[in-house]
C-alpha positions in Angstrom: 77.6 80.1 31.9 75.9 80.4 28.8 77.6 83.0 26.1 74.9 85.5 25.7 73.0 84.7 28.1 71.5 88.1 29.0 74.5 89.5 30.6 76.4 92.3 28.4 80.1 91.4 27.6 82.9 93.7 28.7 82.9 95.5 25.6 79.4 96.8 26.1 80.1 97.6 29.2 82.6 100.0 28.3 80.9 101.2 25.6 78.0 101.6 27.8 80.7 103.5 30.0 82.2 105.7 27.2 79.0 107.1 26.5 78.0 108.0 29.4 81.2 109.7 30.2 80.6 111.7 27.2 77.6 112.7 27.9 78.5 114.1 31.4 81.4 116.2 29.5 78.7 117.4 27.0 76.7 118.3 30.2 79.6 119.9 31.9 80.0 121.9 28.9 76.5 122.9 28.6 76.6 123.5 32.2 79.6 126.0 32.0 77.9 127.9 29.1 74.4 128.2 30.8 73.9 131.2 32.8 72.0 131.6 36.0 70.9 134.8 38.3 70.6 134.8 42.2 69.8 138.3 44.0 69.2 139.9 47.3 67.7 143.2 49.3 64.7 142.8 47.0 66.8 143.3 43.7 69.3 145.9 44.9 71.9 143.4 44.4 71.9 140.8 41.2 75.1 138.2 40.6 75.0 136.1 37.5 77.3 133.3 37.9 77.6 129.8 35.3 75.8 126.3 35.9 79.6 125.3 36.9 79.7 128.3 39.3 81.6 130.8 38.1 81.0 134.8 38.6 80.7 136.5 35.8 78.3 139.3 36.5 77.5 141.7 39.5 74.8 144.3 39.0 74.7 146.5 41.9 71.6 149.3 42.3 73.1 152.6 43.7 70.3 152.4 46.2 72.6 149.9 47.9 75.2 152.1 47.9 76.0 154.1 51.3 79.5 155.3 52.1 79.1 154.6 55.6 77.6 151.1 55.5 79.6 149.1 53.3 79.1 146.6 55.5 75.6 145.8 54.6 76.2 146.3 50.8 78.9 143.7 51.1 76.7 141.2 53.5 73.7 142.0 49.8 76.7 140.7 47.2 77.8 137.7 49.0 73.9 136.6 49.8 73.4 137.3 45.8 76.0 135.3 44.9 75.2 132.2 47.3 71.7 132.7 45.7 73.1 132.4 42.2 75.9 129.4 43.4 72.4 127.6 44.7 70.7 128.2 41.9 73.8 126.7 39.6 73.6 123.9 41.7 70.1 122.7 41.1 70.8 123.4 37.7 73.8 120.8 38.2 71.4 118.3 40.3 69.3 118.8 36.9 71.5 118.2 34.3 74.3 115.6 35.9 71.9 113.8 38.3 70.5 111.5 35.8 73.8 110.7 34.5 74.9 109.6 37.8 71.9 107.9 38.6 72.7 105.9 35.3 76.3 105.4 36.2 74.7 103.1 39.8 74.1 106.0 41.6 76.8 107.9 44.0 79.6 104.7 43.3 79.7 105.0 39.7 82.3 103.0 37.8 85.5 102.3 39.5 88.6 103.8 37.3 86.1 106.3 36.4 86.3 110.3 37.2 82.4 110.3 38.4 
């Protein structure tokens, strides 16, 4: 085997590797700051939740409020927040897909965290 010979050494392979593993935790970060709706019953109903996923709003209109059905109202808030969780998602597929894809797809590196 020729030194050189259009394969990269180990070291650029990990440094290859480093930086990609930086860039995912400067897009996880990004991810956890970015904010993204999801609602249901038209509006009545509005969750804000994270690119990671977490909750950190619920809007409810007092429309949707009725004493005697709090069924439904509850059925409005978890639809608006698996709205918002899908919406984070694609935001995720967005954002880390093209890291992945540039670690070899779904296997990544082995003794690596993605």
């Amino acid at each position: 085997m020729i030194p050189g010979g259009g394969q990269p050494s180990m070291q650029q392979l990990l440094q290859q590797a480093q930086k990609m593993q930086q860039d995912l935790a400067k897009a996880q970060e990004e991810l956890a700051r970015t904010e993204v709706d999801g609602q249901s019953g038209g509006g009545l109903v509005k969750a804000t939740v994270t690119g990671s996923g977490e909750l950190r709003a619920l809007v409810i209109d007092p429309k949707a409020v009725d004493p005697e059905d709090t069924e439904t109202l509850a059925d409005l808030v978890v639809a608006a927040v698996q709205a918002a969780n899908e919406n984070a998602q694609n935001l995720q597929q967005q954002k880390l897909g093209p890291l992945a894809q540039g670690l070899g797809g779904g296997g990544g590196i082995p003794g690596l965290p993605f």
